[in-house]
Every structure is written in C-alpha cells, then in structure tokens.
C-alpha positions in Angstrom: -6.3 6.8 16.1 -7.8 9.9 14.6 -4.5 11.3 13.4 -4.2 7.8 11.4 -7.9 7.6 10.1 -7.0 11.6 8.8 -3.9 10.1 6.8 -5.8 6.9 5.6 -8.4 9.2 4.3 -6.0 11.4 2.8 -4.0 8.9 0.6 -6.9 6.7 0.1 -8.7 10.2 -1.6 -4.7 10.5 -3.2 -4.4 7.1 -4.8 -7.9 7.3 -6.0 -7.2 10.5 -7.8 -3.6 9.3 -8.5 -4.9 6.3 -10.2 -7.9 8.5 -12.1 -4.8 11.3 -13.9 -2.5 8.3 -14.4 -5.1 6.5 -16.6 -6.5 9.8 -18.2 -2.7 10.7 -18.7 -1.5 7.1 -20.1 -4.9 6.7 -22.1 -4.5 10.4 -23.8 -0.9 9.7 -24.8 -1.7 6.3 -25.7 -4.5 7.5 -28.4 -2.5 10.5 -29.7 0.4 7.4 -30.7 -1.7 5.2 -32.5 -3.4 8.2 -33.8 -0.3 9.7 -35.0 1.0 6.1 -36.6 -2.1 5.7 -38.3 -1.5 9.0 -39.6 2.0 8.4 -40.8 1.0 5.3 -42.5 -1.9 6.5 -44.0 0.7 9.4 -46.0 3.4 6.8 -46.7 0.6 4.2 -48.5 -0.3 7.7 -50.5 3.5 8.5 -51.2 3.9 5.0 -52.2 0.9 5.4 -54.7 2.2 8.5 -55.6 5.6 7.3 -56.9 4.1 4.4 -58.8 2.2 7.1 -60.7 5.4 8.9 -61.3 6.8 5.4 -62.5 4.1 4.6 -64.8 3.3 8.3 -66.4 6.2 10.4 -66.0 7.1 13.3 -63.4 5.8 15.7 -66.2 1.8 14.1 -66.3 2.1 13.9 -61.9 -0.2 16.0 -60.1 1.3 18.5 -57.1 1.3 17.0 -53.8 -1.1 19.0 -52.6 -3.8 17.8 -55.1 -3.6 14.6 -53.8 -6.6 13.6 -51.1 -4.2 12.5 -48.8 -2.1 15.5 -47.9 -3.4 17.7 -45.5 -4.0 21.8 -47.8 -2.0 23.8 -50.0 1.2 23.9 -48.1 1.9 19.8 -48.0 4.2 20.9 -51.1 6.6 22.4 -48.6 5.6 20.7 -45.3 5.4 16.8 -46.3 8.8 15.8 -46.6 10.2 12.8 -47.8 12.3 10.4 -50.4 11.8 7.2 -52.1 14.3 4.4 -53.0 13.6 2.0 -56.0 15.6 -1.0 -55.6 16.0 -3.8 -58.2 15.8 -7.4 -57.7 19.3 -8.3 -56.5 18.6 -4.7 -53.5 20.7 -2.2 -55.8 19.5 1.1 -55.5 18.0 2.1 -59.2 16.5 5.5 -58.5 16.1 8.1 -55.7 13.0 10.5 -55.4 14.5 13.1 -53.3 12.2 16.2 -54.5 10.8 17.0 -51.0 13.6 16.6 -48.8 16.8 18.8 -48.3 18.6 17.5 -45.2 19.5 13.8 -46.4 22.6 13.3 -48.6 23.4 10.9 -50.8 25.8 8.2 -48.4 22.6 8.7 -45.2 19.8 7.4 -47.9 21.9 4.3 -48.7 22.9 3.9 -45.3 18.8 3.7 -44.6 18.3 1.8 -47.4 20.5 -1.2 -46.5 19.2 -0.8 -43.1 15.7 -1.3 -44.0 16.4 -4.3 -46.1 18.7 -5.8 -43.4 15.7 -6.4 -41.2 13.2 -7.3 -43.8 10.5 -5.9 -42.4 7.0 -4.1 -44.1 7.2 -0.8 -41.9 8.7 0.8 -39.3 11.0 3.5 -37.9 14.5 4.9 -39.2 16.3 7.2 -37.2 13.8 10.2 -38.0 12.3 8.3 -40.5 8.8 6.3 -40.6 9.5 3.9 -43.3 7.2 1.3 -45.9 8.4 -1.0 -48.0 6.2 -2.7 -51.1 7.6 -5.5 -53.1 7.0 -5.4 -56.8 8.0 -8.0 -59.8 10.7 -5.7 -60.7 12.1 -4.6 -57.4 11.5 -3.1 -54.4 10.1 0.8 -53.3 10.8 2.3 -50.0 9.4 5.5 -49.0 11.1 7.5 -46.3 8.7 9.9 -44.0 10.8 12.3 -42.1 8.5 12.7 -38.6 10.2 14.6 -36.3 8.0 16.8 -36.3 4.9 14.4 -35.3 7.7 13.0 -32.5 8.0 16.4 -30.8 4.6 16.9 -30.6 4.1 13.6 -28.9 7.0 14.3 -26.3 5.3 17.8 -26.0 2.0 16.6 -25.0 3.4 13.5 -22.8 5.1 16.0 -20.5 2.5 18.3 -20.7 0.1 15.7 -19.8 2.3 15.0 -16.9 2.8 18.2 -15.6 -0.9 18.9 -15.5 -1.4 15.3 -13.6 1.5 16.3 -11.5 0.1 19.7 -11.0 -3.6 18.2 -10.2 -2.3 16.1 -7.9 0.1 18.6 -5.7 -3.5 21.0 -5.8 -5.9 17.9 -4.8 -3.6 17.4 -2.0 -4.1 20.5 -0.3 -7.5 20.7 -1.2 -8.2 16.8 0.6 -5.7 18.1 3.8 -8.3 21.3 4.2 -11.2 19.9 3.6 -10.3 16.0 5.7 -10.9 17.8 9.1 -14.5 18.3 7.8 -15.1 14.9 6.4 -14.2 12.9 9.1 -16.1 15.7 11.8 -19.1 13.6 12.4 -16.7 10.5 13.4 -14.7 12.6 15.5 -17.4 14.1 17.2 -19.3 10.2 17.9 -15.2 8.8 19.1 -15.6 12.1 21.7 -18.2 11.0 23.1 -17.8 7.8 23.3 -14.5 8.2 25.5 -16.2 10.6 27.4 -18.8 8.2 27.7 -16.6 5.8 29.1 -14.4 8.3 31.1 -17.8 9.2 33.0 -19.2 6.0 33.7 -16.2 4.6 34.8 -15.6 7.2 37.4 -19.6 6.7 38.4 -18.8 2.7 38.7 -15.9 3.5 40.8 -18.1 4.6 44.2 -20.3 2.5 44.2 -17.8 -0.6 43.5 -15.6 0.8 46.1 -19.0 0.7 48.6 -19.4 -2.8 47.4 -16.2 -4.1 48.0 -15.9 -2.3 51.4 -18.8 -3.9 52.6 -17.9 -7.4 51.2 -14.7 -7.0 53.3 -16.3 -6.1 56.1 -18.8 -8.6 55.8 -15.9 -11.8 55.0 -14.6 -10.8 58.7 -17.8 -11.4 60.0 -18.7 -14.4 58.4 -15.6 -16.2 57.5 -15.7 -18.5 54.8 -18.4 -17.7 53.2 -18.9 -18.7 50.0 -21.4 -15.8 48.8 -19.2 -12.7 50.3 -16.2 -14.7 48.1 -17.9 -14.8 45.0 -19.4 -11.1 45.5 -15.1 -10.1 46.3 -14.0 -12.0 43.5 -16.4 -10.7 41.2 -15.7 -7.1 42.4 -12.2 -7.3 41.5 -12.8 -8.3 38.4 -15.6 -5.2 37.7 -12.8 -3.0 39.0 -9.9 -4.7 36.9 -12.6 -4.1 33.6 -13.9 -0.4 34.5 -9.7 0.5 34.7 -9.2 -1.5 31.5 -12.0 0.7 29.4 -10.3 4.0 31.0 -6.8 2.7 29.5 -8.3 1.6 26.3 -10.2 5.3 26.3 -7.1 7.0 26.8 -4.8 5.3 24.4 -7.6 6.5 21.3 -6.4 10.0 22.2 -4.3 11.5 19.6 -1.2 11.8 21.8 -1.7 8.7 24.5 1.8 9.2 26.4 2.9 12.5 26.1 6.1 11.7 28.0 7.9 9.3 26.0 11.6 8.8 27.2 14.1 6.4 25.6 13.9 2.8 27.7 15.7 0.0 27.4 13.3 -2.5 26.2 15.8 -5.5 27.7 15.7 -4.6 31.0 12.0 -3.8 30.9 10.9 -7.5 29.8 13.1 -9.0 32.1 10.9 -7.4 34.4 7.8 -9.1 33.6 9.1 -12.1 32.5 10.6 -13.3 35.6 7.3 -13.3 37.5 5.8 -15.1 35.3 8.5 -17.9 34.6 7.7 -18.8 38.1 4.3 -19.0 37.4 4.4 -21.5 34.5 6.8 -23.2 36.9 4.3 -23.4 39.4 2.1 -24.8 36.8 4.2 -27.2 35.6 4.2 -25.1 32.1 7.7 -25.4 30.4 8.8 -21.9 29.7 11.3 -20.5 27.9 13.0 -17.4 26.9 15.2 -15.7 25.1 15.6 -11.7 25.0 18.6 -9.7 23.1 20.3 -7.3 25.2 21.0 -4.0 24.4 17.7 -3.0 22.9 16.1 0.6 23.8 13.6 2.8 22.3 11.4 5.3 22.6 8.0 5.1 24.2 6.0 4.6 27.3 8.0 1.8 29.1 5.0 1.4 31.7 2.6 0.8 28.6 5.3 -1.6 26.4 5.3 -4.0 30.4 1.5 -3.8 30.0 0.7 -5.1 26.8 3.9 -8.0 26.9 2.2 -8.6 30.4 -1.2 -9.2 28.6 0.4 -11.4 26.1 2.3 -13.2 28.8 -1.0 -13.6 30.9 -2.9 -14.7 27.8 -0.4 -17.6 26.9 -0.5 -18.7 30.5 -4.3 -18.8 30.9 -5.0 -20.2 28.0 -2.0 -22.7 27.2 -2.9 -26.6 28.6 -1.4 -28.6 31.6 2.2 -29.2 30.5 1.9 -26.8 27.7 4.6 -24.7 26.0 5.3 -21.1 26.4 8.0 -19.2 24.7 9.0 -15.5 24.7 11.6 -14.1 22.1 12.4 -10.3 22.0 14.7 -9.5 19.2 15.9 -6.3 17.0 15.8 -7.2 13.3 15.9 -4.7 10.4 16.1 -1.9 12.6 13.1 -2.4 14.4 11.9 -4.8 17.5 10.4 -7.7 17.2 8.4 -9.1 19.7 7.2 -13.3 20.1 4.7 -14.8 22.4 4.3 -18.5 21.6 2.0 -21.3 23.6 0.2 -24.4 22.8 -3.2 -23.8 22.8 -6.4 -26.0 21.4 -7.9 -23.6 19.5 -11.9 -24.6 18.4 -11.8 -21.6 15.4 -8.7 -20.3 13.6 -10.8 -18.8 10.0 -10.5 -15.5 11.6 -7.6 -15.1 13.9 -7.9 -11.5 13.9 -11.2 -11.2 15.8 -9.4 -11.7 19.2 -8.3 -8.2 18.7 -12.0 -7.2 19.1 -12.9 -5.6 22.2 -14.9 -8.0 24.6 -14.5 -11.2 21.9 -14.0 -14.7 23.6 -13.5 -17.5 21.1 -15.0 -19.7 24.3 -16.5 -18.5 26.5 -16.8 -20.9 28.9 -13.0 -21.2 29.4 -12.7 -17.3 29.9 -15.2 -17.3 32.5 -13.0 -20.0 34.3 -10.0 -18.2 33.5 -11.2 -14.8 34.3 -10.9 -13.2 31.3 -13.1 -10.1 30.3 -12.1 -10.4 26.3 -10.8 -6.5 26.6 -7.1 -7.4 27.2 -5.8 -8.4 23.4 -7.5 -4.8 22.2 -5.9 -3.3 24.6 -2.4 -4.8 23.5 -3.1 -4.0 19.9 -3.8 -0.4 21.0 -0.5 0.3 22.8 1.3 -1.6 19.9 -0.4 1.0 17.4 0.3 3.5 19.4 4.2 3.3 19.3 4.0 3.1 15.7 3.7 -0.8 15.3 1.5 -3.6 14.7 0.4 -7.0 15.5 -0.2 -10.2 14.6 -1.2 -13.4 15.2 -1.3 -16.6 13.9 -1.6 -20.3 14.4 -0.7 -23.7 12.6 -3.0 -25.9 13.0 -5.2 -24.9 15.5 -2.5 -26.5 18.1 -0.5 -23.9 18.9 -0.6 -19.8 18.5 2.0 -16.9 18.2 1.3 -13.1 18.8 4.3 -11.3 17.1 5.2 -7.6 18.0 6.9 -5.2 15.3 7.7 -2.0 16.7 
C-alpha cells in the first residue's frame, strides 16, 4: 500500500508539473506566432503603402526603406525582402517591384500570383511567402514577404521550448523520486504503528480469549444446555474469527504481503471453494449456479485468492433472501481474469456502493448481527485483490440485486 501511495504521489507531483511546462510551453509559442503575424502584417500594410507612393510620385521622389517608420534600422534595405505584383482589372500582371528580392524568377512570381488570386483571399501564406492583397479601382497590388527567416526562428524556439520542458521534466522526476520517501515519512511512520498496533493487541486478545473459551467449554460440559455458556462460545468465536481477520488485514498493508508467490491454477482453486458452498445454498434452498473457464493460472498467493472468493461467496450467501439467486463466473478476458459474484439482495442504500469496502461498515446492522458479520470481510477482499495487482468493484441495479466483479 505504501509502494502505491509513493507512485500516486510521484505522478500526481509529475502531471501537475507536466501540465504547468505544457501550458508555459504551448502559451510561449502560441504568443511568439501571433506576435510574429502581427509583425509580418504590420511590414506588408507599410510595403503596400510604400508601393502606392512609388505609383503616385515616381521611384526617383521614394524614400529608402530604411527611412520608413515601419522597418526595423539602417540595414532593412538589405534584410526586408520582398516583391510586389500590380495586376489590372481582368488579373494580368502590369508591373513587378522586384528591387529587394534576388531568389524569385520571373515564371515562380506568376506562379504566386495566380495562386493568390485563385483563392481570393485578403492575406495569407505562399510557400515562403506572407502575402496581402488590396483592391484598387484600377487593379489589384499584392505584396509578397519572404519569411523564412521569422519561420525558423519559430521552429527554433518550439523545440527549444520543448527540450527545456522535456529536460525539466526528466530533472523534476528525480528530484520528486528522492525527495517522495521524505514526504510521505510522517504517513509511513503513523501506517507502522498502526499495524503494530494491531499486531500487539491481537496477540494480547489471543490469551485471554483462549482462557475464555477454555472455561466456556469446560463450563458447557457441566451445565449442558445452557443458554448463557452458548452465547459466551458463540460470541468467543466470533472475537477470535475478528482478532485473526485485523492480523490478515495488518499483514496484507505490508509492502510485500506474500513473498512466496507461485504460479496456481486459478480453476482448480475455485472449484475448491465453490463446491462447499453449492451445497450450502442447496441446503438453503438458494438456486446456485456456476460457471468457471478451465485452464486459467497465475501468479499469486493461491491461499489468499480462496480467501477473498470465499468472502464473496459467504457474503452472497448471508445476505441473499430465501430462494434467492447466487451466481459465480470466473473467466479470462483481455488477458487478464475476471472474477463475478452475483446474488439477489434487498439493498436499503445503493448512493454509495463503495462504502462496503470500508473496514467495519454494515449497511444494516441489524441483519449483520443476525448473520454474524463483523463488517471487516469486504476490506479484507479488496486488500488481497489490490494486492495481486487488481481491483474491485461493485455494483447493483436497482437496489434488487448486487455484483462484486474481480479484475486481476
């Protein structure tokens, strides 16, 4: 139980952290691309300006590039490159602006051109190009931003971004794995005790219970029938049955509950307990059925897997009505083994199903004192089914009926 709580701990403290350098990671990127756009537009709508000027007073009259507010220092002569397109009315190409750009011929600016006026759209993206296109009464001008360079710095700082998180992440790891054993300490320390706890004051019930009974014995062949020394047996049993129960229940919190696990078949084990109690239910006049695939094995404690379908067999019988229903179903499905208990059962609650797997919890508790139950034996179950590496559940339809299900 410790060894789990360690690893909920640690991926709880890794998805939190996970989550936090995704969202700093996706966030960052996220600006720097709108950022960038924004940037690119901003130089095209100056461009754009920038060419009407040229239109209207002449290249001779134009300022330099770099005069304008827009571009970014001296240098945007050589480091702002681009080309425009004037097109007429009827989308023939009228004039090219190819000043500032070098690595475009004539046949991969017509080839962009049509492009652009194929899908009709205001802006958008070329090949390497950010593009912008303005409607006028004479024609059309498109403006052509070659930004490969803005493009490699947004790939460079994605995957630098996520190398960092990446990074981060491997480091927090190690750092949560050393430093776990000293967060969850004081909870260790409190489970140790408690066990021993238990462990102790189970093996200081066990004289004085064994006194008790002897004398009850002795005492019952003195006085036969009597209906005190009965009651004082009957309720020593079941004190003994509960002190062994919480030394079990101790024992399987332990990080390593069976340390001799050996490969079982799982068949031949439930046909074990399951015949005992078919006769029971018969003697009951409880219809009981079965049905349990051969062939299945595993590995695990093969005294501890008869105990807990014992409890569940014990359960449904106790608690299932006069002519009730009981049904067992063992089964291997997706590689693992499934394991049913079904009964009828009038249940007064079923909000919280999951309660019954809480030590000493009776949903009535007048029908487990007539039953005998202590409230320990479902928790007990749920213990040896986590403690193979499996889980269960329970659930019911309508308060009629109830089904504990096994997944191991």
């Amino acid at each position: 139980m410790l060894k789990k709580m360690k690893h909920r701990f640690i991926l709880a403290a890794m998805v939190a952290f996970g989550i936090v350098m995704l969202s700093l990671a996706v966030g960052i990127n996220l600006l720097n691309f709108f950022v960038t756009v924004s940037r690119q537009d901003d130089r095209i709508a100056g461009i754009m300006e920038y060419e009407q000027m040229k239109d209207a007073k002449g290249i001779g009259d134009l300022p330099r590039i770099s005069d304008m507010p827009w571009a970014d220092g001296p240098e945007a002569d050589f480091t702002i490159r681009f080309f425009a397109v004037r097109c007429d009315n009827k989308e023939q190409i009228v004039r090219v602006s190819e000043d500032h750009i070098s690595a475009v011929d004539t046949d991969a600016i017509e080839k962009y051109t049509r492009q652009v006026l194929s899908e009709d759209r205001q802006k958008g993206y070329c090949d390497q190009y950010r593009y912008m296109v303005k409607k006028e009464d004479t024609g059309v001008i498109i403006v052509f931003l070659n930004v490969s360079d803005d493009w490699r710095f947004v790939k460079s700082l994605l995957w630098v971004s996520l190398v960092i998180a990446l990074i981060s992440l491997i480091l927090v790891f190690f750092l949560v794995v050393i430093f776990s054993n000293k967060a969850i300490r004081p909870y260790t320390r409190n489970i140790e005790r408690q066990k021993r706890f238990i462990t102790d004051a189970s093996h200081e019930l066990k004289t004085p219970l064994t006194s008790i009974a002897t004398s009850a014995d002795i005492l019952a062949m003195e006085y036969e029938e009597d209906e005190w020394i009965a009651n004082i047996q009957k309720q020593t049993v079941r004190l003994s049955r509960l002190v062994s129960d919480l030394v079990t229940l101790s024992r399987l919190d332990e990080e390593i509950p069976f340390p001799d696990e050996t490969v079982f078949s799982v068949s031949d084990a439930a046909w074990e307990i399951a015949e005992p109690f078919a006769s029971l239910a018969k003697a009951e006049e409880k219809n009981y059925t079965q049905k349990i695939e051969e062939n299945l094995k595993m590995t695990g404690d093969q005294a501890a897997l008869q105990q807990m379908l014992s409890i569940l067999l014990d359960n449904a019988l106790r608690y299932s009505g006069e002519g009730g229903e009981i049904h067992l179903e063992i089964y291997r499905r997706y590689g693992r083994i499934c394991m049913e208990v079904y009964n009828t059962c009038d249940l007064l609650d079923t909000t919280d199903l999951n309660r019954l797997f809480d030590r000493f919890y009776r949903p009535d508790e007048s029908r487990s004192r007539n039953t005998g139950g202590n409230g320990i034996g479902l928790s007990m179950a749920q213990a040896i089914a986590e403690s193979h590496g499996g889980k269960i559940t329970v659930k019911s339809k309508n308060g009629k009926d109830i089904l504990f299900r096994v997944v191991l």
